[in-house]
C-alpha positions as CSV (number, residue, x, y, z in Angstrom):
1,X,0.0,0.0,0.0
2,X,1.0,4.2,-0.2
3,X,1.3,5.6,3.2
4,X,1.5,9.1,3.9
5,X,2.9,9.6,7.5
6,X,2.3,13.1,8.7
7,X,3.6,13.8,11.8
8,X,6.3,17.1,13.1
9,X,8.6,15.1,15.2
10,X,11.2,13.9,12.9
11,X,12.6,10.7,14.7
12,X,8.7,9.3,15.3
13,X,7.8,10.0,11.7
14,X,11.3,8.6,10.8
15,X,10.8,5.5,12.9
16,X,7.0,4.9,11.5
17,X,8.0,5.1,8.5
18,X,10.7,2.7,8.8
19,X,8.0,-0.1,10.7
20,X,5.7,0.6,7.7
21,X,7.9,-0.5,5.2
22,X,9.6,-3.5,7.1
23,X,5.7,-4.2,6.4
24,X,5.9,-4.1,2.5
25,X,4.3,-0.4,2.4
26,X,6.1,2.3,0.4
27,X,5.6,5.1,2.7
28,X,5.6,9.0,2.3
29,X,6.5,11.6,4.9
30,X,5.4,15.0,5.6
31,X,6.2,17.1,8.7
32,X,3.4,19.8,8.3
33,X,-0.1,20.4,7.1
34,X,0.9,22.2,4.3
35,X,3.2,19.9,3.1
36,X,1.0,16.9,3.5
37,X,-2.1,18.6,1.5
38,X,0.6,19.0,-1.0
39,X,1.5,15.6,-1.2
40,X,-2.8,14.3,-1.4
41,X,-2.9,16.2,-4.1
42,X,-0.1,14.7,-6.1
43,X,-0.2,11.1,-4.8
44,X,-3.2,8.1,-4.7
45,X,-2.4,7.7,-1.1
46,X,-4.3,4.3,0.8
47,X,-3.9,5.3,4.3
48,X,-2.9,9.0,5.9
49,X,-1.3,8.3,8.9
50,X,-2.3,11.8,10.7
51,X,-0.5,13.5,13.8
52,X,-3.5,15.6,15.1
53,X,-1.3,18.8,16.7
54,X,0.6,19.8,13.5
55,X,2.5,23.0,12.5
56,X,0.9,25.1,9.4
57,X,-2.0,23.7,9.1
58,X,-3.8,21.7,11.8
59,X,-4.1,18.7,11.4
60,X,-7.7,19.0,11.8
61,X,-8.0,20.6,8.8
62,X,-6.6,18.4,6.7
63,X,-8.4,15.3,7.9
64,X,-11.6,17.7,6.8
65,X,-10.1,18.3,3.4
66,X,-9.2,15.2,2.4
67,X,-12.5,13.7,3.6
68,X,-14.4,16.2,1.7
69,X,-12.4,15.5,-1.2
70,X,-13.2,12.5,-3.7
71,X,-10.0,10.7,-2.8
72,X,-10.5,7.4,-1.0
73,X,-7.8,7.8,1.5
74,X,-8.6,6.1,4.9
75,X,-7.0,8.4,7.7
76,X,-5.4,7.2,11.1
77,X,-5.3,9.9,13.5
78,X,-2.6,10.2,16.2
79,X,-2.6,12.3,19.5
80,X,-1.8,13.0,22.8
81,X,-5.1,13.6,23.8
82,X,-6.7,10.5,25.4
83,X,-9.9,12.0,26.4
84,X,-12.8,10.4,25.3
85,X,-14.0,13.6,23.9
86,X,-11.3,14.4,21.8
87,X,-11.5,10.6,20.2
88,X,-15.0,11.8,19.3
89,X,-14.5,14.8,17.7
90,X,-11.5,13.5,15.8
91,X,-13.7,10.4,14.4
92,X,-16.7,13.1,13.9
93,X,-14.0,15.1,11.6
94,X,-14.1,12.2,9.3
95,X,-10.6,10.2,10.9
96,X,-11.6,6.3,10.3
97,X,-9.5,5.6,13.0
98,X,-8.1,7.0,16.0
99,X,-4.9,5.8,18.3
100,X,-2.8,8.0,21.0
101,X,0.2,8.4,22.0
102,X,2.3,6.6,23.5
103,X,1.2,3.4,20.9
104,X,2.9,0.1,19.7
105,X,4.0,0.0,16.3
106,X,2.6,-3.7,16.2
107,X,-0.6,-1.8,16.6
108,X,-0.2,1.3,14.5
109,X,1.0,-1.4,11.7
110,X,-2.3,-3.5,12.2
111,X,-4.6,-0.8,12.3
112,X,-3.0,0.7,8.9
113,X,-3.2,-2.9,7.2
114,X,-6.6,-2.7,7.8
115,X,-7.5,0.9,6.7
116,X,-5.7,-0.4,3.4
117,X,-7.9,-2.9,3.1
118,X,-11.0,-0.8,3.6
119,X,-9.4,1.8,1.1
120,X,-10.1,-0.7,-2.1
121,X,-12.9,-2.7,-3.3
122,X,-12.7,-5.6,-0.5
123,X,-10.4,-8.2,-1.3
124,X,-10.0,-11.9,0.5
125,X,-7.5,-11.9,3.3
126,X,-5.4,-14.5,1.2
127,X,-5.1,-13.7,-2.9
128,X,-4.9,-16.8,-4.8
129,X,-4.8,-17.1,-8.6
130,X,-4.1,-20.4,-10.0
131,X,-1.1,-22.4,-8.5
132,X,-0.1,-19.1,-6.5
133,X,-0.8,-18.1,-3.2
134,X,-0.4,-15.0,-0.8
135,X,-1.3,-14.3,2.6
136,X,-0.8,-10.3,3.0
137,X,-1.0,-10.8,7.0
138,X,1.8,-13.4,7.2
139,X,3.7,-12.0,4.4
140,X,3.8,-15.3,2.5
141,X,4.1,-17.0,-1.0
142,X,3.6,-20.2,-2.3
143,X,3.3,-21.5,-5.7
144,X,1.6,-25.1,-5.4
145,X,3.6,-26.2,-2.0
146,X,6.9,-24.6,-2.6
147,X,7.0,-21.4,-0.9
148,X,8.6,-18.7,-2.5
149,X,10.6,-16.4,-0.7
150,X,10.3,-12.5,-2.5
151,X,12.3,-9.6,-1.2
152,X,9.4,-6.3,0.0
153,X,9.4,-5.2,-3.5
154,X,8.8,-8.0,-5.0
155,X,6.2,-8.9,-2.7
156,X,4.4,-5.6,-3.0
157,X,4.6,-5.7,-6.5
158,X,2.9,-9.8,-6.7
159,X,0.4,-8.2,-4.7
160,X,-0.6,-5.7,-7.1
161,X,-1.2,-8.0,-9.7
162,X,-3.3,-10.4,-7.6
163,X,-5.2,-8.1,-6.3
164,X,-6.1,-7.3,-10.2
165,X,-7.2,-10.9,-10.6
166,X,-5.8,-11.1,-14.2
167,X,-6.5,-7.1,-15.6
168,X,-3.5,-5.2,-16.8
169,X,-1.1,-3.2,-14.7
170,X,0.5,-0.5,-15.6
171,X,4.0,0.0,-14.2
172,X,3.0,3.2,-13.7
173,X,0.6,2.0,-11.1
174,X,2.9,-0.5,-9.6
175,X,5.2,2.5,-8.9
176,X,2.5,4.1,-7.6
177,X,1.8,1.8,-4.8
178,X,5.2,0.0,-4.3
179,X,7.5,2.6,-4.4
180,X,7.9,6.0,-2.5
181,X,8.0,9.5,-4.2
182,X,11.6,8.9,-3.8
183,X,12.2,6.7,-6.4
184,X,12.9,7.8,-10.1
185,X,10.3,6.1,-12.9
186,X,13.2,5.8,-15.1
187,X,15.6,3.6,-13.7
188,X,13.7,0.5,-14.8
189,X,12.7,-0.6,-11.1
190,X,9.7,-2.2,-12.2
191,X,11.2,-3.9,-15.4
192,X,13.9,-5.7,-12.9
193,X,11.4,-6.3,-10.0
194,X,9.2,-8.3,-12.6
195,X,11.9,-10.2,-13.9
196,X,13.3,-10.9,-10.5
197,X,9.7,-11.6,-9.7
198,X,9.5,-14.3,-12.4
199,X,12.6,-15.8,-11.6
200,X,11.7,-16.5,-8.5
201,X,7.8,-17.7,-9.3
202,X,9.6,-20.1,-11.7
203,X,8.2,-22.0,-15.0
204,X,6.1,-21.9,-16.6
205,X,5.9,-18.0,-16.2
206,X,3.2,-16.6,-14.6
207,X,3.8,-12.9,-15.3
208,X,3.0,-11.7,-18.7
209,X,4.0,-8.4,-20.0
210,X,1.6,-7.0,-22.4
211,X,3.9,-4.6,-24.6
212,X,3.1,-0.9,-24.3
213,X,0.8,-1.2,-21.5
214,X,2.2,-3.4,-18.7
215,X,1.7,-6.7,-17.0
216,X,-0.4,-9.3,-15.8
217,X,-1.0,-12.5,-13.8
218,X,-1.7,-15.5,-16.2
């Protein structure tokens, strides 16, 4: 999934961040309201990971924006404010999801994993197609009974193409979701994730490029 972490403290939004994408995410950050509205706008984001008390814009605000917008990003809300009252009025803001401070990253991870899922038309908890199988939770592949061990790219990427149960996708749209804004579309990161990809899945090949458009499961 795309993850947008917004939160001012740099070694916390550093350190979520880094949790996220030990999970397979490509993940985002932004350190003010500004800067994250900035980012909605350019990015298909699944889950906005939110700090409430944020410099620039208040976090507040943005969780109204981007719920008034048409955008189908699920936020999580973070604070330091445990009240009941302040839960409510962050989930009456439009937050799908709400979780103080201090928290476990076992939970903030869960909690994202399942906003994801809740961001896309639903989807079984384990994609098959065929001989292949993946369980998203456990973070495993199989083809028949021979488990296939992919590196968090590769991973990310098979998802994306199970998840389309057999339509074409673009590798513009498997940079979308498996890579960061970091990375550069022309360095041919997809092309080398899909052959390392099929290498991996073995014969005969599962992943079928369709020229000039991208690929698909077959």
């Amino acid at each position: 999934m795309r993850v947008l972490v917004v939160e001012d403290e740099p070694r916390l939004a550093d350190a979520i961040a880094e949790w996220l994408r030990q999970e397979t995410h490509a993940v985002d950050i932004a350190h003010d309201g500004s800067a994250a509205l900035e980012r909605l706008t350019v990015n298909d984001y699944d889950v906005l990971v939110l700090d409430r008390d944020i410099p620039v814009i208040h976090g507040d605000e943005v969780c109204r924006q981007i719920t008034a917008s048409p955008a189908h990003t699920r936020v999580l809300m973070l604070t330091a404010a445990a009240e009941i009252t302040d839960r409510v009025m962050g989930l009456g803001i439009g937050a799908d999801d709400y979780l103080t401070k201090p928290f476990a990253f076992q939970e903030l991870a869960a909690r994202v994993l399942a906003l994801g899922r809740r961001s896309r038309p639903a989807a079984p908890p384990i994609l098959r197609h065929g001989e292949v199988t993946l369980d998203p939770s456990r973070r495993e592949v199989f083809r028949g009974d021979r488990y296939v061990p992919l590196s968090k790219k590769e991973f990310a990427v098979l998802t994306e193409l199970l998840r389309a149960d057999g339509a074409t996708v673009s590798a513009e749209q498997l940079l979308e979701k498996a890579w960061d804004e970091n990375a550069d579309p022309f360095t041919g990161a997809v092309r080398l994730t899909i052959h390392k990809l099929r290498r991996k899945l073995g014969e005969p090949s599962l992943v079928e490029t369709i020229t000039g458009v991208g690929y698909r499961i077959s």
